[in-house]
C-alpha positions in Angstrom: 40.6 -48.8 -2.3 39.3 -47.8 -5.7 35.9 -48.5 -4.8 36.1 -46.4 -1.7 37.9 -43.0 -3.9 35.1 -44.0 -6.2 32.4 -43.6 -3.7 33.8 -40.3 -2.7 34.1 -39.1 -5.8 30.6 -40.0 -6.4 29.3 -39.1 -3.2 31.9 -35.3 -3.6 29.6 -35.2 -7.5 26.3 -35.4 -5.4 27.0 -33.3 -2.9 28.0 -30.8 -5.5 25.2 -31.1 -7.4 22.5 -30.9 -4.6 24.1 -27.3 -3.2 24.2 -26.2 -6.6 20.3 -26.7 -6.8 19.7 -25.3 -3.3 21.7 -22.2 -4.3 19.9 -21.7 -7.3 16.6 -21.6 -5.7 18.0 -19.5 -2.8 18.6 -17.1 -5.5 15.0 -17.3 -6.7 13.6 -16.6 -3.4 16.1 -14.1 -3.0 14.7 -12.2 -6.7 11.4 -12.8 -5.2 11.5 -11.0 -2.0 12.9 -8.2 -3.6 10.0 -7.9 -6.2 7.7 -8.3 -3.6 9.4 -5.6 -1.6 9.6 -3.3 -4.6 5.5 -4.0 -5.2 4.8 -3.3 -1.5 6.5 -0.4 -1.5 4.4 0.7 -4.8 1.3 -0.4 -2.8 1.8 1.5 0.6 2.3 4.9 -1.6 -0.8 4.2 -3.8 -2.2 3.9 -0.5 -0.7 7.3 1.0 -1.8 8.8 -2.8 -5.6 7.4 -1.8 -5.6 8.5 1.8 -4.2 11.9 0.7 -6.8 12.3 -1.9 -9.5 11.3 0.0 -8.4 13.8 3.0 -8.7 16.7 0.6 -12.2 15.6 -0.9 -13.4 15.3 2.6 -11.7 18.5 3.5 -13.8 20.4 1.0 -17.1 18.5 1.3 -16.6 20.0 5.2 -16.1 23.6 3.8 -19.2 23.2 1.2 -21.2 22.2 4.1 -20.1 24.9 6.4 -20.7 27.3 3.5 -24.2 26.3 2.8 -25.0 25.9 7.0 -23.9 29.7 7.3 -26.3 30.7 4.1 -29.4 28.5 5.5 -28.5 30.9 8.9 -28.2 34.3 6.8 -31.3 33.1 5.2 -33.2 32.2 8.4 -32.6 35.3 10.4 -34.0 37.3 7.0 -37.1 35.6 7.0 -37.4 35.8 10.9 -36.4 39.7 10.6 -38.9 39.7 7.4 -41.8 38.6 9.7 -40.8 40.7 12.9 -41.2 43.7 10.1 -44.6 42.5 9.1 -46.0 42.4 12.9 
């Protein structure tokens, strides 16, 4: 009979110990995740900061072009109204 409490006892010890070391590492993974959900959070809005940034510089490269497509017009029909003059 003492042999069997002692097995139990044992066995109760082991048992004990193993959940203790599955619990622990549950918590690890469970620090883990939340890092990793804090950095991809700080990685999607870099990459809203990027797309945002790279909206506007495309926005005014457009607006330059346009600018300097409606000076090259101005400046054609000049020279085209220059030589009509000269005929």
């Amino acid at each position: 009979m003492e042999n069997i409490n002692a097995i139990a006892a044992l066995f109760g010890t082991l048992i004990t110990l193993l959940l203790s070391v599955v619990a622990y590492f549950i918590k690890q993974l469970h620090t883990d995740f939340k890092s990793m959900e804090k950095d991809l959070i700080e990685v999607k809005t870099m990459a809203l900061i990027i797309k945002t940034e790279f909206k506007s510089g495309n926005d005014l490269l457009n607006q330059k072009v346009e600018y300097i497509e409606k000076r090259v017009h101005n400046l054609e029909l000049s020279i085209f109204k220059n030589q009509d003059y000269e005929k």
